[in-house]
C-alpha positions as CSV (number, residue, x, y, z in Angstrom):
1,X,-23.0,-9.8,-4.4
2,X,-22.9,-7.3,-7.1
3,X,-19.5,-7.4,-7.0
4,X,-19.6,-10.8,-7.8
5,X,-21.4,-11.1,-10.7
6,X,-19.4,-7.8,-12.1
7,X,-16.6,-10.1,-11.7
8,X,-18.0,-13.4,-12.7
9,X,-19.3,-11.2,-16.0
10,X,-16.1,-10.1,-17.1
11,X,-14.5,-13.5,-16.6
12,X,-17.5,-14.9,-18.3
13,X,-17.2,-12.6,-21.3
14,X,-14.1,-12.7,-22.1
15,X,-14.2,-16.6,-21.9
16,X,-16.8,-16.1,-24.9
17,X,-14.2,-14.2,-26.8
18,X,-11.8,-16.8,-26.0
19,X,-14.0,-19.6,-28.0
20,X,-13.8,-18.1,-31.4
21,X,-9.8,-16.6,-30.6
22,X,-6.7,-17.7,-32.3
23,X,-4.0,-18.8,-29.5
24,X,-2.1,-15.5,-29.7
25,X,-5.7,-13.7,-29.0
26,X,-6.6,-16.0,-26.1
27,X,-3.3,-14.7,-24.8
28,X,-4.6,-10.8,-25.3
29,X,-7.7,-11.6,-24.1
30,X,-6.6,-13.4,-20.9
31,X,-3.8,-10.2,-19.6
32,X,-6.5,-7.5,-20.8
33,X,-9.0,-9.5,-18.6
34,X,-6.2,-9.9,-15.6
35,X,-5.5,-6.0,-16.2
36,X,-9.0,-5.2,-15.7
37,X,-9.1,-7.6,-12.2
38,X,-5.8,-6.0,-11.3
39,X,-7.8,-2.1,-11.8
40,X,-11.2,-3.2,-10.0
41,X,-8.7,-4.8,-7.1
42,X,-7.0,-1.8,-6.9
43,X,-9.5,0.5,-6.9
44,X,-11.1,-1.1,-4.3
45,X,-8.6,-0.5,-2.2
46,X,-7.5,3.2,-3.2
47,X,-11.6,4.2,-2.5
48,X,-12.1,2.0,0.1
49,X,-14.6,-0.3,-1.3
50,X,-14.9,-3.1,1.2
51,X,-17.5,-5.3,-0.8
52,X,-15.4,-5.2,-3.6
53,X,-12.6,-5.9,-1.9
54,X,-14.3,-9.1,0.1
55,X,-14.5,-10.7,-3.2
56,X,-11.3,-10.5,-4.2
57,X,-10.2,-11.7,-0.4
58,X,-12.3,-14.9,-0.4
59,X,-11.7,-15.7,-4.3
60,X,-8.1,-15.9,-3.0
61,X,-6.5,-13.1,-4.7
62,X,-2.8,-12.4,-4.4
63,X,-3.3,-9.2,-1.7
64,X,0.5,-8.0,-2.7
65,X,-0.1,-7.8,-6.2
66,X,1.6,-4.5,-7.2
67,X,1.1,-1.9,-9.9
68,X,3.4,-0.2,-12.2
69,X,4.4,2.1,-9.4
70,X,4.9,-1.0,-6.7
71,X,1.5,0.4,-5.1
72,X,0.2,-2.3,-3.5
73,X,-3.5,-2.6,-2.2
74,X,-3.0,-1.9,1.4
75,X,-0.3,1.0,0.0
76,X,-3.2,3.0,-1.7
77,X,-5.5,2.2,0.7
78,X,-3.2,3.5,3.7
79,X,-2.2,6.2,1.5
80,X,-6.0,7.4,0.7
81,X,-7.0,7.0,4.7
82,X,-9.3,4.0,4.7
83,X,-8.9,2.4,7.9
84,X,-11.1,-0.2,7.8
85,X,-10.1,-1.4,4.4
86,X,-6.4,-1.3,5.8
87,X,-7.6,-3.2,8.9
88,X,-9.3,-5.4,6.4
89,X,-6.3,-6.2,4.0
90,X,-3.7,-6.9,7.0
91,X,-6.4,-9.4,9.0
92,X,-6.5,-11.1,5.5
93,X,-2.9,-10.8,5.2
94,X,-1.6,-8.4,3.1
95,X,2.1,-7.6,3.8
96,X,2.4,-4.8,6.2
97,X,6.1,-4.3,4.9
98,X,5.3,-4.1,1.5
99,X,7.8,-1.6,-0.6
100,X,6.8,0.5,-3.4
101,X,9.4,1.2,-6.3
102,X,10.5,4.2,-4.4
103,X,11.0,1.9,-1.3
104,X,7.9,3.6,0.9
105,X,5.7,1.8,2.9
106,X,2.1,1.8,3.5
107,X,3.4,3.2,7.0
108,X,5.2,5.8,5.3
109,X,2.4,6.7,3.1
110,X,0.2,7.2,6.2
111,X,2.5,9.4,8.2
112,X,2.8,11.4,4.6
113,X,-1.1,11.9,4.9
114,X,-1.5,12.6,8.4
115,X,-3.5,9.6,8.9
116,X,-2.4,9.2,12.5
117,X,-4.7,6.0,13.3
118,X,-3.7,4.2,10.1
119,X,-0.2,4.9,10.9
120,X,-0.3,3.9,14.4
121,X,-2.4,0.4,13.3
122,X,0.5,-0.2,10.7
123,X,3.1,0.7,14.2
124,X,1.3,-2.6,14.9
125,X,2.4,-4.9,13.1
126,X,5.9,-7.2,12.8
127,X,7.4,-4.4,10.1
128,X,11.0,-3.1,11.1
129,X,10.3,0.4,12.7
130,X,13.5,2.0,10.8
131,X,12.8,0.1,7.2
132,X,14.0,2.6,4.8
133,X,12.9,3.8,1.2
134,X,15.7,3.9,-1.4
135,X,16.6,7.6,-0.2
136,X,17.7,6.0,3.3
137,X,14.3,7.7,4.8
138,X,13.0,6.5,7.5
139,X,9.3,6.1,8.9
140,X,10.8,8.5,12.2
141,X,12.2,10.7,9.4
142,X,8.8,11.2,7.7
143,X,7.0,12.0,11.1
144,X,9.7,14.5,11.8
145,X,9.7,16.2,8.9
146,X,5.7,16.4,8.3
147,X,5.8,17.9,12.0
148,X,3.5,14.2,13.2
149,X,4.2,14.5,17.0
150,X,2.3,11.8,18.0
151,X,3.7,9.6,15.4
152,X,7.6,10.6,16.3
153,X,6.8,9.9,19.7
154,X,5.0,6.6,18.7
155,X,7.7,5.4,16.4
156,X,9.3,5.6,19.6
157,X,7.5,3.9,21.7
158,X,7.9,1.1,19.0
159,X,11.9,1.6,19.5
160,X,12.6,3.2,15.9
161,X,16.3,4.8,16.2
162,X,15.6,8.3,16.3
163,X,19.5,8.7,15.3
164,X,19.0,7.8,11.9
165,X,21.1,9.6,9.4
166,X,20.1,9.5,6.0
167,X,22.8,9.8,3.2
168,X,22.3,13.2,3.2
169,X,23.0,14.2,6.8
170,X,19.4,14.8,8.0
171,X,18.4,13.3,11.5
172,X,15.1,13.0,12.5
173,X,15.9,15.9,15.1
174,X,17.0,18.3,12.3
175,X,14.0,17.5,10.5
176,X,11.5,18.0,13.1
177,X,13.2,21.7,13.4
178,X,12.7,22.0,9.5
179,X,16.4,21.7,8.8
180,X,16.9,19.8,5.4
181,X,20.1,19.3,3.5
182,X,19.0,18.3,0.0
183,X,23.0,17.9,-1.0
């Protein structure tokens, strides 16, 4: 409930300033006050603050909204190893497949971290097991390299091509042996 009135506050404020604005500082008012929903929703996420988080679910709030970095809310929460706010965000339907600017996923971002039951929940879901980031990495590529056994051997199970080649020449079996061509 706090949560709620923290919000309602700042939307309440800022309506105040809009009553004595000029049109152009409406406009400020109204992206600084969007900013700051933007930084509570995604801070939320990255620390794993469910309550927080509940309000912006049941106010309706666009769940892929991304940052300047394409981070979206499930991304940082995957990313930071909250596995109930992840489980949260995809039950409320956040998009599992979700790229960042760099073309990683929130599955990506787990394997990364070593956060082996976030990863495997992400396995889950309807996302392509061999999406890749704009380096031509793979999810099977990251749990090779990062040495994520039970990862590999779930992307696997979820029938990710462990044949890959990126456009550098690694394979996922090169990788998991520590061999990396970098050009």
């Amino acid at each position: 409930m706090k949560c709620l009135y923290l919000l309602a506050a700042l939307l309440l404020g800022s309506g105040q300033a809009f009553a004595a604005s000029e049109p152009s500082e409406l406009a400020n008012d109204s992206e600084h006050v969007q900013t700051q929903l933007r930084d509570y929703f995604f801070n939320a996420a990255r620390f794993g603050d469910d309550e927080v988080l509940d309000e912006f679910i049941q106010a309706g709030y666009d769940l892929n909204t991304s940052d300047e970095k394409g981070y979206t809310a499930l991304i940082l929460a995957a990313y930071n190893g909250h596995s109930d706010t992840v489980e949260r965000l995809i039950s409320a339907g956040a998009d599992a497949c979700a790229k960042d600017k760099r073309g990683n996923t929130a599955l990506m971002g787990a394997i990364f971290k070593g956060e082996l039951r976030i990863a495997k929940r992400l396995l889950a879901t309807e996302c392509d097991p061999d999406i890749r980031n704009n380096a031509g990495q793979t999810p099977a590529m990251y749990a090779a390299l990062f040495q994520r056994d039970a990862l590999l051997e779930a992307l696997r199970e979820r029938g990710a091509d462990l044949e890959a080649t990126d456009p550098l020449g690694n394979k996922v079996e090169s990788l998991a042996r520590g061999e990396i061509r970098t050009r």
